[in-house]
Biopython code that builds the backbone (N, CA, C, O; Angstrom):
import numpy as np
from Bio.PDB.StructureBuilder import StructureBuilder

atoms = [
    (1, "UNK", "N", (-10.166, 16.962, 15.313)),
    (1, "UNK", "CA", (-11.274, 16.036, 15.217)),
    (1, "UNK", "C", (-10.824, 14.810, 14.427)),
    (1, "UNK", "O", (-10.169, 14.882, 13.387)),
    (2, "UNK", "N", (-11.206, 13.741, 14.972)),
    (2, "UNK", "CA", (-10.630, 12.276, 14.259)),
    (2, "UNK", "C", (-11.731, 12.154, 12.777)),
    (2, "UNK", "O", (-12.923, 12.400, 12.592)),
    (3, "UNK", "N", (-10.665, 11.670, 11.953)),
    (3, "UNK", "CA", (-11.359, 11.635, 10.492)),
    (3, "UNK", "C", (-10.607, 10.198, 9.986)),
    (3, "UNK", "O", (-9.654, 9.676, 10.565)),
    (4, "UNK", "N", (-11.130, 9.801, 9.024)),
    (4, "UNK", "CA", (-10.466, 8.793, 7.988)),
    (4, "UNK", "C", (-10.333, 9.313, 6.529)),
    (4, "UNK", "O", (-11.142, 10.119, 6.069)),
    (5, "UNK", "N", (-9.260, 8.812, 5.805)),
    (5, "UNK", "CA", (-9.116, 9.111, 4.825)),
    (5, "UNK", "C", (-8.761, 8.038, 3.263)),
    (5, "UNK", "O", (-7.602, 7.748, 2.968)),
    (6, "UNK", "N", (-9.678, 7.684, 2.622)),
    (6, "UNK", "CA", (-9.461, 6.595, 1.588)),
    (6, "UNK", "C", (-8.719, 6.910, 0.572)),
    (6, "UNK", "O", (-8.938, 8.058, 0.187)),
    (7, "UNK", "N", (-7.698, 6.187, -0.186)),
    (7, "UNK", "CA", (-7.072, 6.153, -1.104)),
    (7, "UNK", "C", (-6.408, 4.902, -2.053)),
    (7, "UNK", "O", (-5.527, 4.208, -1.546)),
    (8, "UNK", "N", (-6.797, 4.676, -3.254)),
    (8, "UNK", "CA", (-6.106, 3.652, -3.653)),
    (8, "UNK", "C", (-7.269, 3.120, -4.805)),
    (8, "UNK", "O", (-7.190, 2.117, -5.514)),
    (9, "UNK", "N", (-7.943, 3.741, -4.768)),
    (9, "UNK", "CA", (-9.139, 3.517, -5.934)),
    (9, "UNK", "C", (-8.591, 4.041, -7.328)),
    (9, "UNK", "O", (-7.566, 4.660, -7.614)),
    (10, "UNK", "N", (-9.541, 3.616, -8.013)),
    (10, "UNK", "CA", (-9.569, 3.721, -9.857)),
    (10, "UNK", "C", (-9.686, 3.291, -10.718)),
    (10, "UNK", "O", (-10.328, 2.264, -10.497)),
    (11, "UNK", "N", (-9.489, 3.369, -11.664)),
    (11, "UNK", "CA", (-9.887, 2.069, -13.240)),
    (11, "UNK", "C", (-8.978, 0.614, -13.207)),
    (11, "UNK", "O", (-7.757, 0.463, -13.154)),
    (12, "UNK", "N", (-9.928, -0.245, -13.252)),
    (12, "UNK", "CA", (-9.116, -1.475, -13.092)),
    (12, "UNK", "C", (-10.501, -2.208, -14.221)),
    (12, "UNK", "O", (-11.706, -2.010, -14.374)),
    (13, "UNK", "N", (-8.963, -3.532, -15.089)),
    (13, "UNK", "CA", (-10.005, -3.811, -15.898)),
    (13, "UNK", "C", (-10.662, -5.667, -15.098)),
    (13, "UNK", "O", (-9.939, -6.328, -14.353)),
    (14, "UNK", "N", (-11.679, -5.985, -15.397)),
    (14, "UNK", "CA", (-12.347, -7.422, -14.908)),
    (14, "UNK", "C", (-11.238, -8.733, -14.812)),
    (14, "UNK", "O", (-10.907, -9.251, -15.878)),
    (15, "UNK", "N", (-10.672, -9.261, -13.541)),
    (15, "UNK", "CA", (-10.159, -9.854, -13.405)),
    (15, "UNK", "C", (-8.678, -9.211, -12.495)),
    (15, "UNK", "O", (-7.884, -9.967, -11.934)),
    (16, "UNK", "N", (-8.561, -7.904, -12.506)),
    (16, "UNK", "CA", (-7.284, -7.113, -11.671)),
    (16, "UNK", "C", (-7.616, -6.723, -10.662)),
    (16, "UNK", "O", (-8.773, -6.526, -10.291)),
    (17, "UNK", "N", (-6.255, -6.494, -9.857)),
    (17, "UNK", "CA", (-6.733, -6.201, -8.265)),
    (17, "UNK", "C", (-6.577, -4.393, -8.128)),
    (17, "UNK", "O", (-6.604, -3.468, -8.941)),
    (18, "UNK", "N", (-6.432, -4.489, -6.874)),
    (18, "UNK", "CA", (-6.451, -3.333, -6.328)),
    (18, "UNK", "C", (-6.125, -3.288, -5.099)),
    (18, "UNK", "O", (-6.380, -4.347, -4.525)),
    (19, "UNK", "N", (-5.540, -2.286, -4.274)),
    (19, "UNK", "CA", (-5.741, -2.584, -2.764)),
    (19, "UNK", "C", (-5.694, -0.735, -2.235)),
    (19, "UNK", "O", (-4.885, 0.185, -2.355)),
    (20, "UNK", "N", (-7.305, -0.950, -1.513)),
    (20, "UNK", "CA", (-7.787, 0.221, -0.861)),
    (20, "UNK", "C", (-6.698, 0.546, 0.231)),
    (20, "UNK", "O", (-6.012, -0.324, 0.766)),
    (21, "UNK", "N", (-6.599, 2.145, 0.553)),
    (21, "UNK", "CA", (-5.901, 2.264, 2.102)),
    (21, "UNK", "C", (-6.810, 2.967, 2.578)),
    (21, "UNK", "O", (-7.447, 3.756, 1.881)),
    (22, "UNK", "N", (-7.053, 2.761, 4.069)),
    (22, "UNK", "CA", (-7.749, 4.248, 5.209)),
    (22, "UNK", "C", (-7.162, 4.742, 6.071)),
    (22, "UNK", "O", (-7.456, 4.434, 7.226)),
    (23, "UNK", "N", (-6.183, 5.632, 5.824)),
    (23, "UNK", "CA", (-5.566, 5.930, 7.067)),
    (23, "UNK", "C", (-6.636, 6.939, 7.919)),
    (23, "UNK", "O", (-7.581, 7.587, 7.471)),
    (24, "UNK", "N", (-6.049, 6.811, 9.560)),
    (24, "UNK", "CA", (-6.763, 6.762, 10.392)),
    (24, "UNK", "C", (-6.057, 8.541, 10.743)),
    (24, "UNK", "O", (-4.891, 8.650, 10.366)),
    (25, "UNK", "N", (-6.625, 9.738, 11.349)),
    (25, "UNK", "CA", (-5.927, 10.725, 11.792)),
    (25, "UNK", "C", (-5.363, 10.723, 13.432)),
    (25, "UNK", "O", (-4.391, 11.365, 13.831)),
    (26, "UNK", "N", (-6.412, 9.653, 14.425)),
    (26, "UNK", "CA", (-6.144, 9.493, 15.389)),
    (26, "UNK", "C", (-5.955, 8.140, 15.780)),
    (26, "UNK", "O", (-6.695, 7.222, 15.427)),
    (27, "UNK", "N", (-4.437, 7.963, 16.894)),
    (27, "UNK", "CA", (-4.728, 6.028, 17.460)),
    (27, "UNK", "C", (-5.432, 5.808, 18.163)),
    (27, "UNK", "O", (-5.216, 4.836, 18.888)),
    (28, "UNK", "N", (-6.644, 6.576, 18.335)),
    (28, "UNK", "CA", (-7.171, 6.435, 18.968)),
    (28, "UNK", "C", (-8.700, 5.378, 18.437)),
    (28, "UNK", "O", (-9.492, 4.781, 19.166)),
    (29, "UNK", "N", (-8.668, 5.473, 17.005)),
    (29, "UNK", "CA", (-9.315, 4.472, 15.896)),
    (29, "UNK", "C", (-8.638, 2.960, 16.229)),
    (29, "UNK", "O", (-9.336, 1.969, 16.020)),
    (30, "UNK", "N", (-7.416, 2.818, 16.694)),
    (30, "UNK", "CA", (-6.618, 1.574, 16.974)),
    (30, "UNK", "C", (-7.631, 0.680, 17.810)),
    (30, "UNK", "O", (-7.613, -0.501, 17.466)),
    (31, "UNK", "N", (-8.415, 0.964, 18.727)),
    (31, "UNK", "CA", (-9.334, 0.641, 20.097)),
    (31, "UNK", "C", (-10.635, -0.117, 19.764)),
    (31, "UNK", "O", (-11.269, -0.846, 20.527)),
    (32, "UNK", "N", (-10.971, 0.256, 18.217)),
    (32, "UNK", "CA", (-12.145, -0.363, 17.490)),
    (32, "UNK", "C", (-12.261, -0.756, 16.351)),
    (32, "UNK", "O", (-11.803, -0.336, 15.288)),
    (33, "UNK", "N", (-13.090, -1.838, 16.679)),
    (33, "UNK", "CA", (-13.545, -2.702, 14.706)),
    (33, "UNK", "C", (-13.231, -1.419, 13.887)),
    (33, "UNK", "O", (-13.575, -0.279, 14.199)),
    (34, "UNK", "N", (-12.499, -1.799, 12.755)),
    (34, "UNK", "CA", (-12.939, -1.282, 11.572)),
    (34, "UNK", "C", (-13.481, -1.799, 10.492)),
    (34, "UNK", "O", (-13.345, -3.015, 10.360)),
    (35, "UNK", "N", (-14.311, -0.965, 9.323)),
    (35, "UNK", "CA", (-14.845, -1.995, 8.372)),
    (35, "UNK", "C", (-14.988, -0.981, 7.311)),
    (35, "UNK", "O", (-15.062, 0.202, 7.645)),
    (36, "UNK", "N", (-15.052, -1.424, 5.667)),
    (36, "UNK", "CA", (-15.158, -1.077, 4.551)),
    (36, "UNK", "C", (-16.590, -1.375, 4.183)),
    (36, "UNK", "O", (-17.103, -2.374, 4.687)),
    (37, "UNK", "N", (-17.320, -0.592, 3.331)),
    (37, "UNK", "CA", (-18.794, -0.271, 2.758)),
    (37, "UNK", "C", (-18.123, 0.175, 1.366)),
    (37, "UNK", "O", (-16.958, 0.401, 1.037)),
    (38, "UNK", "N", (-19.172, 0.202, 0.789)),
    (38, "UNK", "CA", (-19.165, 0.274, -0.394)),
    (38, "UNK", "C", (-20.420, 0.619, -1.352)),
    (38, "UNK", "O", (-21.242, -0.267, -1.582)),
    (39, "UNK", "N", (-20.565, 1.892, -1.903)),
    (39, "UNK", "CA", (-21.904, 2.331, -2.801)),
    (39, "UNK", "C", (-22.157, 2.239, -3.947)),
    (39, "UNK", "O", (-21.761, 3.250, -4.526)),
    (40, "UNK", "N", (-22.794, 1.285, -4.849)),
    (40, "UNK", "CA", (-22.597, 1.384, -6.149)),
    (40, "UNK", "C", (-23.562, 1.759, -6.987)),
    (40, "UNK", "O", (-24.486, 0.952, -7.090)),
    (41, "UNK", "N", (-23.627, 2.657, -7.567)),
    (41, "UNK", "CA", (-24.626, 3.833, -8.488)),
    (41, "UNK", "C", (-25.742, 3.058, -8.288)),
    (41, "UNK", "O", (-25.947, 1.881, -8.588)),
    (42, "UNK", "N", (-26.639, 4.109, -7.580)),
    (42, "UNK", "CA", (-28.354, 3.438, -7.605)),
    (42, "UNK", "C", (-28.770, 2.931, -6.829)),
    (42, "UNK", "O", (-29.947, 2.652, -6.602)),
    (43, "UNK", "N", (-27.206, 2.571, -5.891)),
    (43, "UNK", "CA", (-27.999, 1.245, -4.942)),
    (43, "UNK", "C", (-27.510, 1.571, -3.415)),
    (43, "UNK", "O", (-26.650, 2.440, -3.273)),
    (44, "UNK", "N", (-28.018, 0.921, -2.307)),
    (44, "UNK", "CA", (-27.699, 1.204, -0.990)),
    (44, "UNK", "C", (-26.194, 1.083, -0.887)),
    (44, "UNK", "O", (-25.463, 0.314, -1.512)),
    (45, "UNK", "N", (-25.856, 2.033, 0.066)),
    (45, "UNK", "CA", (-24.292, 1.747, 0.570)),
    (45, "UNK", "C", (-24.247, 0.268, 1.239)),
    (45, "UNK", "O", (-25.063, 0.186, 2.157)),
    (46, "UNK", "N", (-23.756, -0.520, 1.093)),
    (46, "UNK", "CA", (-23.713, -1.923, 1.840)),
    (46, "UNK", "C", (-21.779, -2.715, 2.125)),
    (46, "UNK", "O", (-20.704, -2.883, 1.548)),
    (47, "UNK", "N", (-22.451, -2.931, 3.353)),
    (47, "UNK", "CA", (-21.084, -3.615, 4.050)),
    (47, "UNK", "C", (-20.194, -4.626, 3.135)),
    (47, "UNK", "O", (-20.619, -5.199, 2.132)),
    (48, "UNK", "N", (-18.881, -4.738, 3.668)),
    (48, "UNK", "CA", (-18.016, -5.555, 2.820)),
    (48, "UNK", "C", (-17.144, -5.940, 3.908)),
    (48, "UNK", "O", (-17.766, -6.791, 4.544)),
    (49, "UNK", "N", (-16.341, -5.798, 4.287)),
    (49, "UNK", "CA", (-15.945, -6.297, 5.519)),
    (49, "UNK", "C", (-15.396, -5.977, 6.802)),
    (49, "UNK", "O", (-15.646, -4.777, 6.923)),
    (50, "UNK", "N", (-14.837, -6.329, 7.751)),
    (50, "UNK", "CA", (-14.906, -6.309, 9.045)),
    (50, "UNK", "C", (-13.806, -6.750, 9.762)),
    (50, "UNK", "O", (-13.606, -7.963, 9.692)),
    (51, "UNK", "N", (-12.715, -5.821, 10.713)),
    (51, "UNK", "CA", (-11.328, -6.194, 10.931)),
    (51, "UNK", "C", (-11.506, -5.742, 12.333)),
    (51, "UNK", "O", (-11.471, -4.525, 12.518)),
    (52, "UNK", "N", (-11.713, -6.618, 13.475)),
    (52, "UNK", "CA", (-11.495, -5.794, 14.719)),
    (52, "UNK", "C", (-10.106, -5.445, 15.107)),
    (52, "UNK", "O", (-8.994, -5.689, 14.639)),
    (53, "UNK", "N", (-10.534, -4.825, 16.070)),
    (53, "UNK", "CA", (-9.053, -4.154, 16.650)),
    (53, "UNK", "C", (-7.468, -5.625, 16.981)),
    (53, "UNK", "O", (-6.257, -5.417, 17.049)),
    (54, "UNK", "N", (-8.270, -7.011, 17.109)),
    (54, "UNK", "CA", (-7.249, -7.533, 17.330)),
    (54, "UNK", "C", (-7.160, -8.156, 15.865)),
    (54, "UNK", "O", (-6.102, -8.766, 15.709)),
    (55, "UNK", "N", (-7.819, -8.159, 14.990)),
    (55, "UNK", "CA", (-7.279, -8.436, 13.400)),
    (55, "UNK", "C", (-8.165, -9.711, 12.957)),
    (55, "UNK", "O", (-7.821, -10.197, 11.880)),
    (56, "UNK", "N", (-9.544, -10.500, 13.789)),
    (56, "UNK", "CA", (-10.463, -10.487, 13.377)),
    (56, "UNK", "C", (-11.136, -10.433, 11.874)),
    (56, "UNK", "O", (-11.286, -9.267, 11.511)),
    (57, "UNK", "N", (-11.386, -10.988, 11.327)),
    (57, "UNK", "CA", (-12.368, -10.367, 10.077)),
    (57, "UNK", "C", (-13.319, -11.434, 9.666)),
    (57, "UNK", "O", (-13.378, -12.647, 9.869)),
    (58, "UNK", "N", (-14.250, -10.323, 8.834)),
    (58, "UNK", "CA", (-15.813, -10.673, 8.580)),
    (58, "UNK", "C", (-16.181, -10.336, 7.222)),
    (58, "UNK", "O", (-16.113, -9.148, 6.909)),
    (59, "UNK", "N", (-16.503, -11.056, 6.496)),
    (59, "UNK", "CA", (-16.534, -10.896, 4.701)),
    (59, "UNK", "C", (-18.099, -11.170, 4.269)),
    (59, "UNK", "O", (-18.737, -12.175, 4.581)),
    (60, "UNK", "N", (-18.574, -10.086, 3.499)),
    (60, "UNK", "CA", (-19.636, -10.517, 2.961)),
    (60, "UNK", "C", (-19.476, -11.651, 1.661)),
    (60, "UNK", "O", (-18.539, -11.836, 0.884)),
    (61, "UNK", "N", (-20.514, -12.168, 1.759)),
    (61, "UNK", "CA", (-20.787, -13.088, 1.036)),
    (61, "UNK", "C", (-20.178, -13.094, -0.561)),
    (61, "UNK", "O", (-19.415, -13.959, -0.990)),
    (62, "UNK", "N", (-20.594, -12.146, -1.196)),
    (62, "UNK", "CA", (-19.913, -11.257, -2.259)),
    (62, "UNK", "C", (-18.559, -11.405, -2.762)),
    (62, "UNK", "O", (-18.124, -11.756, -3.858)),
    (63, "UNK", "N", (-18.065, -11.085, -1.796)),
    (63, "UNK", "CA", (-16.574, -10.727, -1.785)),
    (63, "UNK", "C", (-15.784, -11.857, -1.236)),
    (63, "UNK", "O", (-14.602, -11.947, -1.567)),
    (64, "UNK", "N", (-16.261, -12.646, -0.508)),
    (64, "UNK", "CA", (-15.280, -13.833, 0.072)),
    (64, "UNK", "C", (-14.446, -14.663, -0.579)),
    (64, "UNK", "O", (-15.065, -15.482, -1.257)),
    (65, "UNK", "N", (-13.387, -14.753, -0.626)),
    (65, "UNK", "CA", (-12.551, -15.247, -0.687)),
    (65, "UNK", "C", (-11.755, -14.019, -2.378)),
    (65, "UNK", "O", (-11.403, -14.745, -3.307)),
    (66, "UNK", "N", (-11.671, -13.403, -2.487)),
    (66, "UNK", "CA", (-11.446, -12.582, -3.479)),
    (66, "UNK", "C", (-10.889, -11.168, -2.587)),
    (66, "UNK", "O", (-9.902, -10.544, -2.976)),
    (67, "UNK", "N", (-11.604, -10.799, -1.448)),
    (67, "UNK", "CA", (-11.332, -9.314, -0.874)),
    (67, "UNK", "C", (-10.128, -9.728, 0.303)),
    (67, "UNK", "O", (-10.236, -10.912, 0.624)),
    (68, "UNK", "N", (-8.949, -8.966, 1.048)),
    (68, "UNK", "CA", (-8.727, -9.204, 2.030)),
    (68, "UNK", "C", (-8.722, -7.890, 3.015)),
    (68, "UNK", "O", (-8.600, -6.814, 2.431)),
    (69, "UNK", "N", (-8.818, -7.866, 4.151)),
    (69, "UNK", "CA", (-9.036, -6.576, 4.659)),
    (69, "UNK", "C", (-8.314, -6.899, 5.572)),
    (69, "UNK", "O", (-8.262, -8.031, 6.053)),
    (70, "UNK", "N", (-7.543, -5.750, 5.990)),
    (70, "UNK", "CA", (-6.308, -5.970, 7.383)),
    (70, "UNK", "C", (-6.197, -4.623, 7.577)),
    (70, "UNK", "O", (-6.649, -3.721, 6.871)),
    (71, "UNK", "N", (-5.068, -4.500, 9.369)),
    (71, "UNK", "CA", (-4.853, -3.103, 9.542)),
    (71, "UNK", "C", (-3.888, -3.253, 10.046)),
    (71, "UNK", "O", (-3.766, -4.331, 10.629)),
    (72, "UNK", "N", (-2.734, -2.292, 10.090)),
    (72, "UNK", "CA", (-1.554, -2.166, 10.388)),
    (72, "UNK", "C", (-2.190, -0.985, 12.040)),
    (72, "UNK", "O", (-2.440, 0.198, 11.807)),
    (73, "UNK", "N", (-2.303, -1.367, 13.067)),
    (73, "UNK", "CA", (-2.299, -0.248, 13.897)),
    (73, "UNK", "C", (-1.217, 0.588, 14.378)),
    (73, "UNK", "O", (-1.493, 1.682, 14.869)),
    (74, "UNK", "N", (0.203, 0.124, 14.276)),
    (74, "UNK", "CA", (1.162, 1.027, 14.358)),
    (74, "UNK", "C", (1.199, 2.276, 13.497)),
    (74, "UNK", "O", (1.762, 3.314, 13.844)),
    (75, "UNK", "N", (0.492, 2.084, 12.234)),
    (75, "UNK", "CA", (0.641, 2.822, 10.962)),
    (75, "UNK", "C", (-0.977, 3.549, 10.834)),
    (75, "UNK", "O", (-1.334, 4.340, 9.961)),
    (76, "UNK", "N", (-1.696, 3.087, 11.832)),
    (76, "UNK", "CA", (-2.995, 3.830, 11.857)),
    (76, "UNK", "C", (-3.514, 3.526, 10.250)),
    (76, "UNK", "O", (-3.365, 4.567, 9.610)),
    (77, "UNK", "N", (-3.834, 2.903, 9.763)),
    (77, "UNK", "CA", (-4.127, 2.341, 8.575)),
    (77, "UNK", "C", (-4.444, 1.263, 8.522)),
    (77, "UNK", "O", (-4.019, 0.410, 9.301)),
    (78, "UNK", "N", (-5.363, 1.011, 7.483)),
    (78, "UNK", "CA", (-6.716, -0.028, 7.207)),
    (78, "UNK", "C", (-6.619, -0.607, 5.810)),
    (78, "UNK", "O", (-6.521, 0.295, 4.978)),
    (79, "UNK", "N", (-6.616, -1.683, 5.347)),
    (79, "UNK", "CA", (-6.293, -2.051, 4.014)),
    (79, "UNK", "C", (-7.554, -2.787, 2.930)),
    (79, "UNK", "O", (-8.317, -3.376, 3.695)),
    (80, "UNK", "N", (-7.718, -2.848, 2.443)),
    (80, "UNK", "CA", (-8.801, -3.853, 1.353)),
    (80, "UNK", "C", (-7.796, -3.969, -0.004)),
    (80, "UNK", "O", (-7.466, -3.269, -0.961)),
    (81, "UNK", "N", (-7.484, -5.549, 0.642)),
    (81, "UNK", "CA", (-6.674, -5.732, -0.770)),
    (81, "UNK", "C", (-7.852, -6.583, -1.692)),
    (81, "UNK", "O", (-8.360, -7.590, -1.199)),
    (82, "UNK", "N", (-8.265, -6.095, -3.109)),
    (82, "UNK", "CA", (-9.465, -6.718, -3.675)),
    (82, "UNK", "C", (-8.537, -7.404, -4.789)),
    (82, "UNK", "O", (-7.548, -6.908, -5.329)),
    (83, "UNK", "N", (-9.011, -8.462, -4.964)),
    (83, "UNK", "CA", (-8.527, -9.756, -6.474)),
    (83, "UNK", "C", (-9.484, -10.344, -7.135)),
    (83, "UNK", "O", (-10.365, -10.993, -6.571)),
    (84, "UNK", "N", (-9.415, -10.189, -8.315)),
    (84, "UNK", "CA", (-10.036, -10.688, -8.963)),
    (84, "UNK", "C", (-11.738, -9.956, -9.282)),
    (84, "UNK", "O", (-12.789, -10.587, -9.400)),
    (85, "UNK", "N", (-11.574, -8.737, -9.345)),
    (85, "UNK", "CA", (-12.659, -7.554, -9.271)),
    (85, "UNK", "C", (-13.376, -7.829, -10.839)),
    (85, "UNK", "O", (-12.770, -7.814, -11.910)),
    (86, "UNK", "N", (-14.416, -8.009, -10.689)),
    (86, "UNK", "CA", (-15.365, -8.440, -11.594)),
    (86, "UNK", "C", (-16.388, -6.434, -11.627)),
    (86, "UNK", "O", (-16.088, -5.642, -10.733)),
    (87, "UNK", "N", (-17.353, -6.049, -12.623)),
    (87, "UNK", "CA", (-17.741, -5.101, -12.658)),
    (87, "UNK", "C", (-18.910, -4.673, -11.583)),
    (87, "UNK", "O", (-19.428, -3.567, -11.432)),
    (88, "UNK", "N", (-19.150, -5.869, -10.904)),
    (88, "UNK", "CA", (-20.633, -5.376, -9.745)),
    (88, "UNK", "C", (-19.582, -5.123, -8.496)),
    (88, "UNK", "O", (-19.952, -5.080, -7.323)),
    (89, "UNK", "N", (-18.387, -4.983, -8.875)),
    (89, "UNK", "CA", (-17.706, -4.529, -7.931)),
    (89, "UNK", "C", (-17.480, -2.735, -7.972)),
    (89, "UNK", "O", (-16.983, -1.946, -7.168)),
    (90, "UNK", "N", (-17.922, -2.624, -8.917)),
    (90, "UNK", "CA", (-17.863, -1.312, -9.119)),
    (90, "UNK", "C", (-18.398, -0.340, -8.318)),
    (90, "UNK", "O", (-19.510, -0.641, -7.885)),
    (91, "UNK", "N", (-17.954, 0.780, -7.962)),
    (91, "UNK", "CA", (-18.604, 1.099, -6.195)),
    (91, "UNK", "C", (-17.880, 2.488, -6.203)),
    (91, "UNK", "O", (-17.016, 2.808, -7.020)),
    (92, "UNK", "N", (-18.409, 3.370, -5.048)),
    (92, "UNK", "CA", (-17.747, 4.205, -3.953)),
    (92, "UNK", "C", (-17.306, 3.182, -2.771)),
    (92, "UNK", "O", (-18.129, 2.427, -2.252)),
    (93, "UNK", "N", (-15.835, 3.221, -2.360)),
    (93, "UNK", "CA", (-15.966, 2.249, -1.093)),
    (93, "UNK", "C", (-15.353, 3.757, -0.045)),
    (93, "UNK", "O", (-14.759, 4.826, -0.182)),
    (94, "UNK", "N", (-15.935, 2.980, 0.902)),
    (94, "UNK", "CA", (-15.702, 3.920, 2.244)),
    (94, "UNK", "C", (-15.469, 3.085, 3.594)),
    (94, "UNK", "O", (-16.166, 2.161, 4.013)),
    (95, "UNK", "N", (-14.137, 3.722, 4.261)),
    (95, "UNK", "CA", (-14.445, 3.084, 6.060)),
    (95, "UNK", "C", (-14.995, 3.808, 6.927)),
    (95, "UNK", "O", (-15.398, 4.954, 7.126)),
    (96, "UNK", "N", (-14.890, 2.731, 7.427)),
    (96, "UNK", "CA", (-15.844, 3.469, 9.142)),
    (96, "UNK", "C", (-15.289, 2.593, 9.990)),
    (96, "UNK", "O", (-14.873, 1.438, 9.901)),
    (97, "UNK", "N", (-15.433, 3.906, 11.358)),
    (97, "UNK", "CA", (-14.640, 3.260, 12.657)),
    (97, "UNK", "C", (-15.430, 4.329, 13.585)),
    (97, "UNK", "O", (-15.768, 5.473, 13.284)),
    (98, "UNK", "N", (-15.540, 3.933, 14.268)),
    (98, "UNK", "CA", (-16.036, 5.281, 15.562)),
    (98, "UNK", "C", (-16.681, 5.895, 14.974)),
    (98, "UNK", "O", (-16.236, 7.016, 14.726)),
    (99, "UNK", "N", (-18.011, 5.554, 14.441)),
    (99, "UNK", "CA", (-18.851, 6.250, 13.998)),
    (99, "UNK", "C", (-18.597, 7.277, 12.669)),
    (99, "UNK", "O", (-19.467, 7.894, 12.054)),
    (100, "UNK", "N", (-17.374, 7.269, 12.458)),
    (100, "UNK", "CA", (-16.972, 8.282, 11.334)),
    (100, "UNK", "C", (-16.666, 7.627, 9.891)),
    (100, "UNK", "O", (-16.037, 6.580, 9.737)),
    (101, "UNK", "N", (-17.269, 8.493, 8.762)),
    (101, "UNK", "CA", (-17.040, 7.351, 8.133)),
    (101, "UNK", "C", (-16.189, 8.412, 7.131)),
    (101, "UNK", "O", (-16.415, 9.604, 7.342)),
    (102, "UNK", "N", (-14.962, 7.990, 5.758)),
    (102, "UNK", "CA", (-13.943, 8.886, 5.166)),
    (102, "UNK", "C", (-14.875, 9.584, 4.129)),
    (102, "UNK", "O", (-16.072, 9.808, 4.311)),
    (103, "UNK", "N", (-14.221, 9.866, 3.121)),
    (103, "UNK", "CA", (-15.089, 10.441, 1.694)),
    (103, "UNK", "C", (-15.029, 9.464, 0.896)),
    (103, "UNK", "O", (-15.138, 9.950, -0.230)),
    (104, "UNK", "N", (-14.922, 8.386, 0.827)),
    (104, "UNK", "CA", (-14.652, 7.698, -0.057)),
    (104, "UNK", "C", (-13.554, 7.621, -1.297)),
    (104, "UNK", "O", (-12.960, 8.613, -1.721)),
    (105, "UNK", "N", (-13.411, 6.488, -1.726)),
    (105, "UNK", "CA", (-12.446, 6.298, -3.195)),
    (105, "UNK", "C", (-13.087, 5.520, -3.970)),
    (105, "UNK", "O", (-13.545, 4.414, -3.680)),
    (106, "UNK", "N", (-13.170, 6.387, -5.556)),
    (106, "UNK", "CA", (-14.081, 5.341, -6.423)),
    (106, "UNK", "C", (-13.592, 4.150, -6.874)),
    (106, "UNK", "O", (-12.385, 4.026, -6.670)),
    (107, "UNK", "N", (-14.112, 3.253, -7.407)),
    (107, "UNK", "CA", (-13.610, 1.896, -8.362)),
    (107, "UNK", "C", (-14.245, 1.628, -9.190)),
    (107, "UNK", "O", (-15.447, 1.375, -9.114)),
    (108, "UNK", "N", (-13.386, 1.626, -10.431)),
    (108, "UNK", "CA", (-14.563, 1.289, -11.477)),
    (108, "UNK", "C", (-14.090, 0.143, -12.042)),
    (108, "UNK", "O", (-12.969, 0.351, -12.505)),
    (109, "UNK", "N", (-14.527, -1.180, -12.233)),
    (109, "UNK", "CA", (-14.187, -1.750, -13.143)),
    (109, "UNK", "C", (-14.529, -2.444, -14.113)),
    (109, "UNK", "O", (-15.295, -3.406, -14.054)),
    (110, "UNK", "N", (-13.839, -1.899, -15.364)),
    (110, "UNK", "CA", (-14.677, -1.836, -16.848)),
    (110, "UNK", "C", (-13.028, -2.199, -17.493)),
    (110, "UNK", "O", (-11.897, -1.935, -17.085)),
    (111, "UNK", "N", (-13.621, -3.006, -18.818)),
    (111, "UNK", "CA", (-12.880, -3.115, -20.073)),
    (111, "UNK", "C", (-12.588, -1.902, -20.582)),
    (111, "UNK", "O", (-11.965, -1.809, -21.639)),
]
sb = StructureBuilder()
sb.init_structure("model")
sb.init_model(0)
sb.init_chain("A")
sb.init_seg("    ")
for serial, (resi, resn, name, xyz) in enumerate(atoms, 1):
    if name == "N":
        sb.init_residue(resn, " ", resi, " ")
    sb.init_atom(name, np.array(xyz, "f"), 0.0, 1.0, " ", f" {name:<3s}", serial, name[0])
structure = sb.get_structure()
C-alpha cells in the first residue's frame, strides 16, 4: 500500500532553517501534485505549499518567500526547505499526495 513518510523536523532556534523530507513508498506518487500542511497546537491543519508533478509551486501567504518546496521524482522524495523560521512556525507538518497523507514531523521553534 502506497504511504509517505516525513523526516527532518526538530528544535530550531528563531531565525534558522530547516529542510523537511517526504519520501514517497511508490512512483507511482511521481504522477501527482504534491503538497506540505502543517498543524500547530490548537489550531486547524492548514496548507503551506504546492509542487506539481512537473515542479510547479504554490506558497501560502505565510511562508512566501522564506519556505521552498521541491521534489526530486527520480528519488521519490519531496522537500520543504524552511529559512528564516520565526515561532508561529511552529507546527506538525505533513504531506499529501494521492489522497494519503504521512505521520508527520514536528518543528518547534523556540529560544
Amino acid at each position: 500500500q502506497e504511504h509517505l513518510v516525513e523526516s527532518g523536523g526538530g528544535l530550531v532556534q528563531p531565525g534558522g532553517s530547516l529542510r523537511l523530507s517526504c519520501a514517497a513508498s511508490s512512483s507511482i506518487f511521481v504522477m501527482f501534485d504534491m503538497a506540505w500542511w502543517r498543524q500547530a497546537p490548537g489550531k486547524q491543519r492548514e496548507w503551506v505549499a504546492r509542487v506539481t508533478k512537473s515542479g510547479s509551486t504554490n506558497y501560502a501567504d505565510s511562508v512566501k518567500g522564506r519556505f521552498t518546496i521541491s521534489r526530486d521524482n527520480a528519488k521519490m522524495v519531496m522537500y520543504l526547505q524552511m529559512n528564516n523560521l520565526n515561532p508561529e512556525d511552529t507546527a506538525v507538518y505533513y504531506c499529501h499526495a494521492l489522497n494519503k497523507w504521512g505521520q508527520g514531523t514536528l518543528v518547534t521553534v523556540s529560544s
